[in-house]
Chimera marker file (.cmm) of the C-alpha trace (Angstrom):
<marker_set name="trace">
<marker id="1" x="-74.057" y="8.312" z="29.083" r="1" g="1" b="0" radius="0.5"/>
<marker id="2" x="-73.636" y="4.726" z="28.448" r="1" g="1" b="0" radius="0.5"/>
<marker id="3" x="-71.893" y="4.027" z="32.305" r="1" g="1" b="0" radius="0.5"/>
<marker id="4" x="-74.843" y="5.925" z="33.396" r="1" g="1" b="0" radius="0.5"/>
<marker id="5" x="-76.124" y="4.352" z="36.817" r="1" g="1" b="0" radius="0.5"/>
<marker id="6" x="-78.690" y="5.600" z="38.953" r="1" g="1" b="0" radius="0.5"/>
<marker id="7" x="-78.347" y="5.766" z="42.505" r="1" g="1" b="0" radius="0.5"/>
<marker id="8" x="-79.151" y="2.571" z="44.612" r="1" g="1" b="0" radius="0.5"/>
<marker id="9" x="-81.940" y="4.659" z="46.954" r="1" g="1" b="0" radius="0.5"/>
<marker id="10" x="-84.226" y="5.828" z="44.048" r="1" g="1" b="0" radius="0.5"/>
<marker id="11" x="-83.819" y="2.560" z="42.290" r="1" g="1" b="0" radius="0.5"/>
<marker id="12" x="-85.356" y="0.986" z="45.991" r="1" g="1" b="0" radius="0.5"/>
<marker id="13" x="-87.894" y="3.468" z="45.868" r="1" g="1" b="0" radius="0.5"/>
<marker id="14" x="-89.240" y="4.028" z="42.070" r="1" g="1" b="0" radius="0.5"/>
<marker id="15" x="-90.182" y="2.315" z="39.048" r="1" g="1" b="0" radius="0.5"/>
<marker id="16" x="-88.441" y="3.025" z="35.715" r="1" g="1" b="0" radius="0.5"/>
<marker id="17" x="-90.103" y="4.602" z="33.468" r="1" g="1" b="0" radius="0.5"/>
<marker id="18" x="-87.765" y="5.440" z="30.613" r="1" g="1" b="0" radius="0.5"/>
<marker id="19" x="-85.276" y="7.847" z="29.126" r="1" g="1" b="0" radius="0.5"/>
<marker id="20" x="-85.946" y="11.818" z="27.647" r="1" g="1" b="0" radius="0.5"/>
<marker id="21" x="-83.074" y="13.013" z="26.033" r="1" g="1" b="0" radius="0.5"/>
<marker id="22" x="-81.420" y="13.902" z="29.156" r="1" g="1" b="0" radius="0.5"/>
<marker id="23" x="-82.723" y="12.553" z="32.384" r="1" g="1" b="0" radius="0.5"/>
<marker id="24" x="-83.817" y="8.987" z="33.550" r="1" g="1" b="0" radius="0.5"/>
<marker id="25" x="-87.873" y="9.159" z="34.123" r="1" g="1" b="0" radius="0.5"/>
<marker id="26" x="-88.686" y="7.425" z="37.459" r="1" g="1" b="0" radius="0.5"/>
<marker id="27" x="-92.238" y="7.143" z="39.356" r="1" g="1" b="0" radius="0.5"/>
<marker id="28" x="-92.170" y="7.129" z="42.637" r="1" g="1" b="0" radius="0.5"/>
<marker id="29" x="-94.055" y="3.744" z="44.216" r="1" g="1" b="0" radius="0.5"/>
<marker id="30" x="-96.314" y="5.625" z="46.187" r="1" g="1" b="0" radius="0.5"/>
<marker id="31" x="-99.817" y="6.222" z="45.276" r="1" g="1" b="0" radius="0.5"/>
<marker id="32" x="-100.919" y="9.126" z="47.116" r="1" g="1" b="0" radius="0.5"/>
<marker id="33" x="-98.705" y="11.696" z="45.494" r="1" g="1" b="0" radius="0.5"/>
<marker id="34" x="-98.067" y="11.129" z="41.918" r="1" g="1" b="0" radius="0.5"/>
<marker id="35" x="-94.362" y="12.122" z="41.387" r="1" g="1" b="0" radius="0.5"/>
<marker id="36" x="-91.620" y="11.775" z="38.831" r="1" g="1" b="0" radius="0.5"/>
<marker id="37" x="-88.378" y="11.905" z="39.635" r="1" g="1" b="0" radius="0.5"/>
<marker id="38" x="-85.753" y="13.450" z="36.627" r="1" g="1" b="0" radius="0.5"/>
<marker id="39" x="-82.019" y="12.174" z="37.000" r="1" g="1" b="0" radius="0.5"/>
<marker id="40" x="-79.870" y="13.509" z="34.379" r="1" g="1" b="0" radius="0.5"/>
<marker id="41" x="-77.739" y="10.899" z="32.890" r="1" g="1" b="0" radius="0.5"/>
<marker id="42" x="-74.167" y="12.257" z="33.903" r="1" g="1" b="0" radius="0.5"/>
<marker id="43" x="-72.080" y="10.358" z="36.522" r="1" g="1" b="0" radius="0.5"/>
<marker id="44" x="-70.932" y="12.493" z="38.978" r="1" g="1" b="0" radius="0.5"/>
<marker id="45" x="-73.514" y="15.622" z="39.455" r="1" g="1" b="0" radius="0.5"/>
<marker id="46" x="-74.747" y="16.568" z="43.170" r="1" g="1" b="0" radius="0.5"/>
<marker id="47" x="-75.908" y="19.673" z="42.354" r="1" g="1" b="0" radius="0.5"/>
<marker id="48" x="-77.849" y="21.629" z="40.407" r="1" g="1" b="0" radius="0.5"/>
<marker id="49" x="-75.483" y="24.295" z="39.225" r="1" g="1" b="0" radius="0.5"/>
<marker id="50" x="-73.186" y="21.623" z="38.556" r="1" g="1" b="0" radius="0.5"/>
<marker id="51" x="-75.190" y="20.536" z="35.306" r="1" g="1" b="0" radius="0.5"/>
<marker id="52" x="-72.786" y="21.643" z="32.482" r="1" g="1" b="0" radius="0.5"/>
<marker id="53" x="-74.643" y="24.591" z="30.456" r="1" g="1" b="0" radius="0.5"/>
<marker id="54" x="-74.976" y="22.806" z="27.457" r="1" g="1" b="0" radius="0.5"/>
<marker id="55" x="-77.545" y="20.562" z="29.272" r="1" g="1" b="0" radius="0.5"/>
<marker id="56" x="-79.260" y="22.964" z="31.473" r="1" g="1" b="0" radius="0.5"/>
<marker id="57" x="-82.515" y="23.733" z="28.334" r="1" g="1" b="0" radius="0.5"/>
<marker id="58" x="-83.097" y="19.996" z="28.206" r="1" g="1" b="0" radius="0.5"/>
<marker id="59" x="-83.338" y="19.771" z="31.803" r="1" g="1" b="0" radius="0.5"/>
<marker id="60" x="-85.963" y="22.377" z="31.671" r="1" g="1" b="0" radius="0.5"/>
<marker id="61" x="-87.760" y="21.003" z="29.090" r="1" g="1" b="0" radius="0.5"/>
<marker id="62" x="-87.791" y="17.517" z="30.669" r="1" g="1" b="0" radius="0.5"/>
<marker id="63" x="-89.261" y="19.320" z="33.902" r="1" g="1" b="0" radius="0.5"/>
<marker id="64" x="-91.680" y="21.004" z="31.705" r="1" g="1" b="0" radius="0.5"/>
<marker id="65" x="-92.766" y="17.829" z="29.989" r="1" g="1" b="0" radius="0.5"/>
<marker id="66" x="-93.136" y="15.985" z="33.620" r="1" g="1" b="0" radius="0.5"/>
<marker id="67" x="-95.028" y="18.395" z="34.961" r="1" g="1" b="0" radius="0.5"/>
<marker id="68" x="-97.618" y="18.439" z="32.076" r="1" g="1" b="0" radius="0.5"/>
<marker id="69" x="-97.569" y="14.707" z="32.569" r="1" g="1" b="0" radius="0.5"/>
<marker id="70" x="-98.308" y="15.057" z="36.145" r="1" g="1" b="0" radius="0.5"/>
<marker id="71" x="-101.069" y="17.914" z="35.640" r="1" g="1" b="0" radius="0.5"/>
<marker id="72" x="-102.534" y="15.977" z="32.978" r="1" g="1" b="0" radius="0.5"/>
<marker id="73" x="-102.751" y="12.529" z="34.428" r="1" g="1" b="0" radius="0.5"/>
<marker id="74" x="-104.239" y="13.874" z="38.017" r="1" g="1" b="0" radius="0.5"/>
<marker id="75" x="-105.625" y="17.493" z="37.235" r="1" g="1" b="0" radius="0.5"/>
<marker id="76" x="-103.014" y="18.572" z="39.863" r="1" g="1" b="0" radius="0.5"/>
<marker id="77" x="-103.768" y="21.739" z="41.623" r="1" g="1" b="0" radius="0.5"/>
<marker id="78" x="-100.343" y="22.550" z="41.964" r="1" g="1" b="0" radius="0.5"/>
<marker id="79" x="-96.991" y="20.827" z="40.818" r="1" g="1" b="0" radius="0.5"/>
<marker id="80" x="-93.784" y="21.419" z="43.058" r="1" g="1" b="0" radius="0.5"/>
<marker id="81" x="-90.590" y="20.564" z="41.754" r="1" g="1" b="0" radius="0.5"/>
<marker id="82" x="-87.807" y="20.566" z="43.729" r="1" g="1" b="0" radius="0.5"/>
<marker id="83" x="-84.240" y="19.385" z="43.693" r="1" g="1" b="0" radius="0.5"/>
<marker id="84" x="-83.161" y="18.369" z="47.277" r="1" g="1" b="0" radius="0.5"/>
<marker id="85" x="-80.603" y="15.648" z="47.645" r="1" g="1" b="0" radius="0.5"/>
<marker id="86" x="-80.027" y="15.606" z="51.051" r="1" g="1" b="0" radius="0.5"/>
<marker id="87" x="-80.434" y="11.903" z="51.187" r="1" g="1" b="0" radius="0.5"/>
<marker id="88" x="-79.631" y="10.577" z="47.970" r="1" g="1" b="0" radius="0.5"/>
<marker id="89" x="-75.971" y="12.738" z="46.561" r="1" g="1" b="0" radius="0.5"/>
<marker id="90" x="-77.133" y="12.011" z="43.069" r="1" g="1" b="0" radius="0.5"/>
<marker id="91" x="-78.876" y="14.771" z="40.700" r="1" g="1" b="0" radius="0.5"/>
<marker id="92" x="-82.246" y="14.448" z="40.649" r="1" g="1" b="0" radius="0.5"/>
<marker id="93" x="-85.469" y="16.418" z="40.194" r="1" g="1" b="0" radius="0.5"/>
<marker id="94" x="-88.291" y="15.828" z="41.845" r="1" g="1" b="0" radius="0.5"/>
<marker id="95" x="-92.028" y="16.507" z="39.895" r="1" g="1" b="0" radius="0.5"/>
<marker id="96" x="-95.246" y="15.990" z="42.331" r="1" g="1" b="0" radius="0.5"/>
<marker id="97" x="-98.630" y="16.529" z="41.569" r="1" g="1" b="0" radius="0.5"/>
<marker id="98" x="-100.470" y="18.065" z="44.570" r="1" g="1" b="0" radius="0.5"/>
<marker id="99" x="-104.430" y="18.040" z="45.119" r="1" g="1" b="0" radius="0.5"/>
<marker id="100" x="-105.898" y="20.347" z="47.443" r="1" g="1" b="0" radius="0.5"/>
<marker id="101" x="-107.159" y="17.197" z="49.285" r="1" g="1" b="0" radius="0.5"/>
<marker id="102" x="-104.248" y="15.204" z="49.339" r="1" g="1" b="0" radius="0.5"/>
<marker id="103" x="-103.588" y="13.918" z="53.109" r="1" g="1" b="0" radius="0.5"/>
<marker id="104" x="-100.029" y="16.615" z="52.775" r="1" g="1" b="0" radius="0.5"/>
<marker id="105" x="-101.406" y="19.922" z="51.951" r="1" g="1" b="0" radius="0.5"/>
<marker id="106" x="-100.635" y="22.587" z="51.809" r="1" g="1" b="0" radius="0.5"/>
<marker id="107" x="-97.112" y="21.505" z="53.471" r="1" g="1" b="0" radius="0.5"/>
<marker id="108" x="-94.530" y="19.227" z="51.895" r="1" g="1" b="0" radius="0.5"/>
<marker id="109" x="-95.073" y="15.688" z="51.151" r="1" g="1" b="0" radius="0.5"/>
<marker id="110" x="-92.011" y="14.313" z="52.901" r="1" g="1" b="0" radius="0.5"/>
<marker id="111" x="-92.364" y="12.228" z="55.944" r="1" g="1" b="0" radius="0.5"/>
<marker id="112" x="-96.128" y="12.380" z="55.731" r="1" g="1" b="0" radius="0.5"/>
<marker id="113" x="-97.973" y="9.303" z="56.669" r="1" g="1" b="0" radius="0.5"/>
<marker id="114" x="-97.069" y="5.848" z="55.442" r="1" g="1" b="0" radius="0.5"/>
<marker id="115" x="-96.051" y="5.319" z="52.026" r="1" g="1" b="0" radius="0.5"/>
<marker id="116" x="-98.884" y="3.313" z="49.730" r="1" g="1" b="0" radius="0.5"/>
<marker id="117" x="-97.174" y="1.549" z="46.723" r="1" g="1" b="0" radius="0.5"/>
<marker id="118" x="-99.389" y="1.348" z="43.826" r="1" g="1" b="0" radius="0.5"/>
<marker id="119" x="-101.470" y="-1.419" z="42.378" r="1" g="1" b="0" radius="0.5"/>
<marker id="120" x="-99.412" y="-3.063" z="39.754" r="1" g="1" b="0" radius="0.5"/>
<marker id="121" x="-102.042" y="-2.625" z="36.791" r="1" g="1" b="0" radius="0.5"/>
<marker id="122" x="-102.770" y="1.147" z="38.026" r="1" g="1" b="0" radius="0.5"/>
<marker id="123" x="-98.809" y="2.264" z="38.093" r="1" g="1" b="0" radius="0.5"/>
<marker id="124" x="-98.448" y="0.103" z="34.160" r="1" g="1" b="0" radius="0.5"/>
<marker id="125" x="-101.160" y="2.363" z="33.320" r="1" g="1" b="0" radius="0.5"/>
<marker id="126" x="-99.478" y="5.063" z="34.945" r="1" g="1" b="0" radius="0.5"/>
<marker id="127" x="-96.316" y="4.408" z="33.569" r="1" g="1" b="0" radius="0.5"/>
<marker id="128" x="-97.715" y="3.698" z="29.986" r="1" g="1" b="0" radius="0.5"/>
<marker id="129" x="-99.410" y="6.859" z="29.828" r="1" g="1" b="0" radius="0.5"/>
<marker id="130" x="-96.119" y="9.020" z="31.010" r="1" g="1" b="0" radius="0.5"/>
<marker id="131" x="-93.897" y="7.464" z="28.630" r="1" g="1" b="0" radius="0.5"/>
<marker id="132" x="-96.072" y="8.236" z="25.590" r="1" g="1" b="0" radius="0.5"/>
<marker id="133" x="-96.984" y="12.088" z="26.799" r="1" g="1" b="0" radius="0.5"/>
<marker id="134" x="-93.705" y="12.982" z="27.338" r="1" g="1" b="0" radius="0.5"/>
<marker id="135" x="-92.544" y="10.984" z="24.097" r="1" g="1" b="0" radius="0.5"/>
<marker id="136" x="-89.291" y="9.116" z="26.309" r="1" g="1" b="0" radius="0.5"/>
<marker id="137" x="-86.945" y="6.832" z="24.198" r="1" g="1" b="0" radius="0.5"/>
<marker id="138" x="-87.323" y="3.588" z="25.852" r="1" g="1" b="0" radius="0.5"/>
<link id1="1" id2="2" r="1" g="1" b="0" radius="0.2"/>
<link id1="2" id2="3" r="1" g="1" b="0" radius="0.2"/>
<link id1="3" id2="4" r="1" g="1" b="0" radius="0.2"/>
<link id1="4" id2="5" r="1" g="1" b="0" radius="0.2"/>
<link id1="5" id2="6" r="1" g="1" b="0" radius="0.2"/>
<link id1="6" id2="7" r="1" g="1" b="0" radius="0.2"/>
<link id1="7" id2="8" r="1" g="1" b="0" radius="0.2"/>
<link id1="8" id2="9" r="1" g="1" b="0" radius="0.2"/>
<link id1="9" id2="10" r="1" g="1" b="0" radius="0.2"/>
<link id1="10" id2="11" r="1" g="1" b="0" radius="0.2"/>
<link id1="11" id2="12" r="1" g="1" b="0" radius="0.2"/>
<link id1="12" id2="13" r="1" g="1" b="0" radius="0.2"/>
<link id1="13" id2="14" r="1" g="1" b="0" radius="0.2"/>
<link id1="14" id2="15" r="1" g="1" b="0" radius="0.2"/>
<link id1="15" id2="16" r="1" g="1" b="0" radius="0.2"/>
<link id1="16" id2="17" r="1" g="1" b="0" radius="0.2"/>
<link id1="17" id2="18" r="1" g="1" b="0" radius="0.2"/>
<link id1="18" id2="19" r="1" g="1" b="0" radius="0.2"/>
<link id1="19" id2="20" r="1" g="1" b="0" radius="0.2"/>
<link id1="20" id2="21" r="1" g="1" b="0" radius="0.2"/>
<link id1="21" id2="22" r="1" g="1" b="0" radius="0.2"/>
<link id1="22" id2="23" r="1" g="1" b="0" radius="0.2"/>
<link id1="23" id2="24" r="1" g="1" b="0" radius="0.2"/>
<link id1="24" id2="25" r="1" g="1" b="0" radius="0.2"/>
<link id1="25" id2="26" r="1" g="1" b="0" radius="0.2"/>
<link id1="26" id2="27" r="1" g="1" b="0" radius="0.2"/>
<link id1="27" id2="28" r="1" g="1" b="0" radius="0.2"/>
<link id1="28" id2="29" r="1" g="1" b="0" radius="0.2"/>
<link id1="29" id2="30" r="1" g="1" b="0" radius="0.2"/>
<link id1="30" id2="31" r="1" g="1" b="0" radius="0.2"/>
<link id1="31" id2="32" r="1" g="1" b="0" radius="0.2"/>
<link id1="32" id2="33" r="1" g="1" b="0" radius="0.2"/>
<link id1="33" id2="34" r="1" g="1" b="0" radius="0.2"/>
<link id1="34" id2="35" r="1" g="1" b="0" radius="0.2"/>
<link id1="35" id2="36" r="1" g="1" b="0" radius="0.2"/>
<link id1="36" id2="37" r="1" g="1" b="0" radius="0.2"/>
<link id1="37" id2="38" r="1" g="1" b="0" radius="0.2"/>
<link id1="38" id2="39" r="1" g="1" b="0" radius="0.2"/>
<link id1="39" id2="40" r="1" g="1" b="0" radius="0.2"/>
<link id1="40" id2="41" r="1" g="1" b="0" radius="0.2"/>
<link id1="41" id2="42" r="1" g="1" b="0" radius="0.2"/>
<link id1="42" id2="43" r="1" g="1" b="0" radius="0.2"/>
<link id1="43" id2="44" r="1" g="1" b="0" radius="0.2"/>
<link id1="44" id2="45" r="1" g="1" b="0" radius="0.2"/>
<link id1="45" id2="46" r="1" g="1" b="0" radius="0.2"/>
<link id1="46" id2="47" r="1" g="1" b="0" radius="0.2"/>
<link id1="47" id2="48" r="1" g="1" b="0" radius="0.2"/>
<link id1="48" id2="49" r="1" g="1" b="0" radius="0.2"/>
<link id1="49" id2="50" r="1" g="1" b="0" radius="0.2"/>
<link id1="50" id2="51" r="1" g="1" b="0" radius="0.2"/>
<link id1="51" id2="52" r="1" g="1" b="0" radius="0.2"/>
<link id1="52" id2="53" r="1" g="1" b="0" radius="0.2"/>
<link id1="53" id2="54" r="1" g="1" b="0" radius="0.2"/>
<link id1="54" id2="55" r="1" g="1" b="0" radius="0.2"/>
<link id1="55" id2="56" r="1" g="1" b="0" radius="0.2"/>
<link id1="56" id2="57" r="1" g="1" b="0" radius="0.2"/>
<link id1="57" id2="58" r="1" g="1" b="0" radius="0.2"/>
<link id1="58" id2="59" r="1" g="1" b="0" radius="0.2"/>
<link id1="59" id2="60" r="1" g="1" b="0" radius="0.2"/>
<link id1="60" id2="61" r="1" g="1" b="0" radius="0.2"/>
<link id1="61" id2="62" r="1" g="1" b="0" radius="0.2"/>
<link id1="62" id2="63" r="1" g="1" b="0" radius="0.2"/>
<link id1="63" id2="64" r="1" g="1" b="0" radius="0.2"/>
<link id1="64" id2="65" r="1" g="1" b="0" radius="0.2"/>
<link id1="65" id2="66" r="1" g="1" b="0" radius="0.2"/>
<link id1="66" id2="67" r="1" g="1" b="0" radius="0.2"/>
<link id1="67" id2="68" r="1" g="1" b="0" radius="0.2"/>
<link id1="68" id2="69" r="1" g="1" b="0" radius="0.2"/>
<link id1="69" id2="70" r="1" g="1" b="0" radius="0.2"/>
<link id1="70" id2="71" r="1" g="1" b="0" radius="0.2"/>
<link id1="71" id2="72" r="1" g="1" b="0" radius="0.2"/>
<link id1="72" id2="73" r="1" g="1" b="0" radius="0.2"/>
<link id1="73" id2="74" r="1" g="1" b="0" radius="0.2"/>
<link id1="74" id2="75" r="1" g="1" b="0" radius="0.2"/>
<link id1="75" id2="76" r="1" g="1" b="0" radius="0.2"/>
<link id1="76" id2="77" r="1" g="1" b="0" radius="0.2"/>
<link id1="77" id2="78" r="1" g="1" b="0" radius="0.2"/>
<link id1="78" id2="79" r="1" g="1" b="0" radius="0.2"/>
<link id1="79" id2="80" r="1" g="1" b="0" radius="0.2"/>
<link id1="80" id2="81" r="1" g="1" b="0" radius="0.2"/>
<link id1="81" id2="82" r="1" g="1" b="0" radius="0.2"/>
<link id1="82" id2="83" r="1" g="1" b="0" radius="0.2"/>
<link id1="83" id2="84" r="1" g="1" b="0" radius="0.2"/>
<link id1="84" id2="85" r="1" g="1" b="0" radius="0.2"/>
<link id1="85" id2="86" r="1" g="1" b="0" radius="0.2"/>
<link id1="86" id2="87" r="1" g="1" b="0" radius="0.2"/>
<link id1="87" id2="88" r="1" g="1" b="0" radius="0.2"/>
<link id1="88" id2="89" r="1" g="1" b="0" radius="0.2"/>
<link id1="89" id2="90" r="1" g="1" b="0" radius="0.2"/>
<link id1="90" id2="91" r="1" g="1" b="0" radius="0.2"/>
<link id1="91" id2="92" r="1" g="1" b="0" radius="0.2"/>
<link id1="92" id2="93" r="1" g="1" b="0" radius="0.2"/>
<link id1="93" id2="94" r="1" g="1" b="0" radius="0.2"/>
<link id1="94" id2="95" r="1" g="1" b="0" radius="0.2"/>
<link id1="95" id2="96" r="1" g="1" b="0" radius="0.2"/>
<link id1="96" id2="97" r="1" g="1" b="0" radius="0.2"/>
<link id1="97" id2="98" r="1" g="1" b="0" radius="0.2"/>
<link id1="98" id2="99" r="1" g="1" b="0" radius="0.2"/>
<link id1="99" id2="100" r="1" g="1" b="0" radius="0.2"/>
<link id1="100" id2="101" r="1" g="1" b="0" radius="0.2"/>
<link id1="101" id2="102" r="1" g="1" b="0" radius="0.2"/>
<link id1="102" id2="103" r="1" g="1" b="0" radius="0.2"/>
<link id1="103" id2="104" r="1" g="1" b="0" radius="0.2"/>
<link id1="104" id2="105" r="1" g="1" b="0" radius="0.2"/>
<link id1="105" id2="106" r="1" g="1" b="0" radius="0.2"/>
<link id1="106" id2="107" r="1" g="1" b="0" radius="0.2"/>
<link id1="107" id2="108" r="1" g="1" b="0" radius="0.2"/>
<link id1="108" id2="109" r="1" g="1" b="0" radius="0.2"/>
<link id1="109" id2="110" r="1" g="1" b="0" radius="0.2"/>
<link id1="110" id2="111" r="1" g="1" b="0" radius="0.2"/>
<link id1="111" id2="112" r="1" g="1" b="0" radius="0.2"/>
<link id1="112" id2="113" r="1" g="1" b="0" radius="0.2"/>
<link id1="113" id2="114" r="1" g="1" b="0" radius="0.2"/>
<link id1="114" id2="115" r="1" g="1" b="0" radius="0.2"/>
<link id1="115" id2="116" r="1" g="1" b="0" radius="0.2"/>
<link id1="116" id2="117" r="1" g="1" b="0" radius="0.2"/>
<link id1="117" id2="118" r="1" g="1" b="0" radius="0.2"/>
<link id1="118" id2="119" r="1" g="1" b="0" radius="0.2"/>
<link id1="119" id2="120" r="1" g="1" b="0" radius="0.2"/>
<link id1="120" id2="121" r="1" g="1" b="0" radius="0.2"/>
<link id1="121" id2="122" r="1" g="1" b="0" radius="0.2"/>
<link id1="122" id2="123" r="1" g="1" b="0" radius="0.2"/>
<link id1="123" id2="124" r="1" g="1" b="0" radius="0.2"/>
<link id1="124" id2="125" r="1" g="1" b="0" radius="0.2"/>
<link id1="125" id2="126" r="1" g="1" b="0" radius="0.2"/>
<link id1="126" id2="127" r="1" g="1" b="0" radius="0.2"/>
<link id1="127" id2="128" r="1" g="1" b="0" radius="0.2"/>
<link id1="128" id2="129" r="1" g="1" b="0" radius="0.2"/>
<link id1="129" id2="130" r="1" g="1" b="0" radius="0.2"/>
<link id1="130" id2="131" r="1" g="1" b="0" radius="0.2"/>
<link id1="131" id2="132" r="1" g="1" b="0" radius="0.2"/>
<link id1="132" id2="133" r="1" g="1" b="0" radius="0.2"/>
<link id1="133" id2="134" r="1" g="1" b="0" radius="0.2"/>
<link id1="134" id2="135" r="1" g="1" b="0" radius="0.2"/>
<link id1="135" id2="136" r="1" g="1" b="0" radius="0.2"/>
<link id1="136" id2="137" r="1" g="1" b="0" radius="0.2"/>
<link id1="137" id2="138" r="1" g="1" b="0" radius="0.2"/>
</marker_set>
């Protein structure tokens, strides 16, 4: 995992947050939806089925963690998860918290409105307190 390198487009769009065992922990800059993004650290992978087996519990657990995370840090009514990659080929799992009120329910949060990066101290906080409840490496 040491060539690792994640994918130009989320790198423009996200902050690093750290490693889990497996996957790369992003957050995406924008403040209306809070969302992690999970990108297992294997070169190569498109898709999902094309995790090897071996790696497929962590990624659930990783999803698991960042949704608690998500739930936790917002009181999320509901937390999709998705794993799209129509525009960036890479791996990578999306985790968004969803309020009831947010300007994109009940329908997807893509292409809704204009993106609103965070305020630098709010998305340290943000990223301090996501690192430490789901325990990441770095």
């Amino acid at each position: 995992m040491s060539d690792f390198e994640v994918h130009h487009q989320l790198l423009n769009d996200c902050t690093d947050v750290g490693d889990a065992v497996l996957c790369r922990v992003l957050l995406m800059n924008d403040s209306r939806f809070p969302w992690l993004i999970l990108v297992p650290r294997i070169n190569g992978l498109r898709d999902l089925h094309e995790l090897p087996v071996e790696h497929r519990s962590s990624l659930f657990n990783e999803i698991e963690s960042a949704s608690n995370a998500v739930k936790e840090l917002i009181d999320a009514d509901k937390i999709n998860v998705a794993a799209l990659g129509n525009q960036v080929p890479q791996l990578h799992v999306h985790v968004i918290g969803r309020l009831e009120t947010d300007e994109a329910w009940p329908g997807p949060v893509w292409g809704v409105g204009k993106l609103v990066p965070y305020e630098h101290r709010v998305q340290q906080n943000m990223i301090e307190f996501v690192r430490a409840t789901m325990r990441l490496l770095s």
